[in-house]
Backbone bond lengths (Angstrom), bond angles and torsions (degrees), N, CA, C in turn:
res aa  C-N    CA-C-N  psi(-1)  N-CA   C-N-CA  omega(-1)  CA-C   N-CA-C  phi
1 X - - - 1.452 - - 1.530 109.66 -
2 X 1.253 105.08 -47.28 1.843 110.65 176.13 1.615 115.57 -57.83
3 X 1.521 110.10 -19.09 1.488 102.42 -176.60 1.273 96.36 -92.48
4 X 1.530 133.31 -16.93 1.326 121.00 -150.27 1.512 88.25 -80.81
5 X 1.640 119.48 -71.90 1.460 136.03 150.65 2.032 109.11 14.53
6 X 1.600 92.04 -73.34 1.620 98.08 161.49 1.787 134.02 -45.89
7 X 0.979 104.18 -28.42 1.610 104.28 175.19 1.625 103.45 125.33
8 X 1.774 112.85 -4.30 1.392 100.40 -171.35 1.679 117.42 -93.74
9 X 1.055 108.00 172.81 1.603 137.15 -170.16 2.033 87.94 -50.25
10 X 2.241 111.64 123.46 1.381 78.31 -176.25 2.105 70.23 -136.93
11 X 1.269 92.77 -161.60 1.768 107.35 160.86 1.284 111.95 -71.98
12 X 1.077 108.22 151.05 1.765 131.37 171.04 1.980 93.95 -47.32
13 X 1.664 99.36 -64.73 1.464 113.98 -176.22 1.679 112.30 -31.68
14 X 1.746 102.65 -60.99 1.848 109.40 -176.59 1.346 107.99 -62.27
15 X 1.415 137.30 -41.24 1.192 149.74 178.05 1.563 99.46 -55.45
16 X 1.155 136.44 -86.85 1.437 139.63 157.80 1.807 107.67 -6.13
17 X 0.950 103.18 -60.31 1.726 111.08 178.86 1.246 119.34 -40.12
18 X 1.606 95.31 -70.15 1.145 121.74 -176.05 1.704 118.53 -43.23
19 X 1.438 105.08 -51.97 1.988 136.88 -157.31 2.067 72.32 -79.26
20 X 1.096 109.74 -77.99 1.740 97.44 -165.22 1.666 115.05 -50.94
21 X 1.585 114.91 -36.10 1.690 102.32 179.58 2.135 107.23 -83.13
22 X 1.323 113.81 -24.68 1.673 87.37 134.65 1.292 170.36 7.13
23 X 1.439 77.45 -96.13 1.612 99.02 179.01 1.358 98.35 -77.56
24 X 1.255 128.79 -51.57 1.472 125.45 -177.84 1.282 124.08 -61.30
25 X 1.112 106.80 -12.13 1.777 114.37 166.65 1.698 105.56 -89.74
26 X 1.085 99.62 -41.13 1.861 102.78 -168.51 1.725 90.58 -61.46
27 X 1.225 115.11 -66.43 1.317 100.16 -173.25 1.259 121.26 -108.76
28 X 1.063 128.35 63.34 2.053 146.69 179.08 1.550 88.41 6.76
29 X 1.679 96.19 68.32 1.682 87.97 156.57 1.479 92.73 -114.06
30 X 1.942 122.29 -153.31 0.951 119.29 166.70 1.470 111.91 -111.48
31 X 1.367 128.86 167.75 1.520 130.70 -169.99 1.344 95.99 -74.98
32 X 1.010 133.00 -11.66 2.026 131.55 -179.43 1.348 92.57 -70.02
33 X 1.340 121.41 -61.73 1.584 132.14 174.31 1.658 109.88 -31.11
34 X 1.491 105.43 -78.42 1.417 94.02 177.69 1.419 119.40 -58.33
35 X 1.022 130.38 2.90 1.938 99.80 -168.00 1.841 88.87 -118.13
36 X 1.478 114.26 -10.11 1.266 108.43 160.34 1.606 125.82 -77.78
37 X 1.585 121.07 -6.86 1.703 127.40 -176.86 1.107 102.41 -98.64
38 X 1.607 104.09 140.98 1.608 120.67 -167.09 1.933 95.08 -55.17
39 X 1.441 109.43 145.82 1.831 124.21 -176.21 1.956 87.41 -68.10
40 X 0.699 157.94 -55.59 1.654 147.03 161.76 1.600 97.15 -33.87
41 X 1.263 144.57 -73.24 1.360 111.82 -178.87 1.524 141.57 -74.11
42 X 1.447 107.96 11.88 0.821 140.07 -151.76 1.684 79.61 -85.95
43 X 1.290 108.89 -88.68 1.186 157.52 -177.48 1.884 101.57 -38.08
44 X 1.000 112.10 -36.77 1.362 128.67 -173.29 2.012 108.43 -87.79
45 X 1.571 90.55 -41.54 1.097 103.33 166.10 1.747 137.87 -68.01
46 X 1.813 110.25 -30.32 0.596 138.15 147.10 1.844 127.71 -43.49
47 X 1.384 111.93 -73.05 1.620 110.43 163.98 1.023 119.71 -77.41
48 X 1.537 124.78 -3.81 1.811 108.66 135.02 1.883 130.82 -47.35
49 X 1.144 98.02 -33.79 1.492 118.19 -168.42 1.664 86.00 -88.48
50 X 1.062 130.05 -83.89 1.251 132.61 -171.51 1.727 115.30 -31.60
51 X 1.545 124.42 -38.50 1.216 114.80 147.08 1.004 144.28 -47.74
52 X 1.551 117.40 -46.13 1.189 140.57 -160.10 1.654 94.28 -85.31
53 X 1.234 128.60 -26.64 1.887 131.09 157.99 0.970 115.20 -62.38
54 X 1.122 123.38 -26.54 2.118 129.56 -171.09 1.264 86.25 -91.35
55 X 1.357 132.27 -57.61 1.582 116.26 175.54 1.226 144.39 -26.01
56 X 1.391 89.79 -67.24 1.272 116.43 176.19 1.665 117.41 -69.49
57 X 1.114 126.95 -24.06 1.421 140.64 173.73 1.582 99.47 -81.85
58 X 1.348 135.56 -41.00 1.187 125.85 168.74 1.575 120.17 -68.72
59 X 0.941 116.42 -23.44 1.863 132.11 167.95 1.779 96.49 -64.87
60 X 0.936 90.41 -45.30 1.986 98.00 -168.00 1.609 94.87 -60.79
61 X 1.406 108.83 -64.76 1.902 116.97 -166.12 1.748 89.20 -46.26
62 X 1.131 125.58 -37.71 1.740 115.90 -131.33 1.509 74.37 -97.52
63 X 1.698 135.01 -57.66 1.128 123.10 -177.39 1.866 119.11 -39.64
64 X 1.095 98.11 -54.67 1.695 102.51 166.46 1.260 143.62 -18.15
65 X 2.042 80.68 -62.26 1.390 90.39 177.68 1.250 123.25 -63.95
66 X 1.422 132.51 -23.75 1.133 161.77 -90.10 1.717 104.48 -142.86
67 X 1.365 94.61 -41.26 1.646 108.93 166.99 1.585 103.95 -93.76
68 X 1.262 126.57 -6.24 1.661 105.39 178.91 1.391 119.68 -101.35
């Protein structure tokens, strides 16, 4: 699971795991929730979240700079 996490080569199964405990953290739903929403919102739902991290990590750099 820790290599998958890392970027490496994993199962369909850990990948699956992984994408539903996610989403269920990103948006405090429950994992019943995700594995019941069509894999298109899944997925859609997902690079919603994945933006909304680049955002927020660019708010972070700029705050930074900002204090040095």
């Amino acid at each position: 699971m820790g290599r998958a996490l890392r970027g490496f080569e994993t199962t369909p199964q850990i990948s699956s795991q992984l994408i539903v405990y996610s989403l269920a953290q990103a948006f405090s739903i429950s994992p019943l929730e995700v594995y019941e929403m069509p894999a298109s919102l899944v997925m859609d739902m997902l690079r919603i979240h994945k933006e909304v991290k680049i955002l927020e990590a660019e708010e972070y750099e700029k705050a930074q700079k900002q204090i040095k």
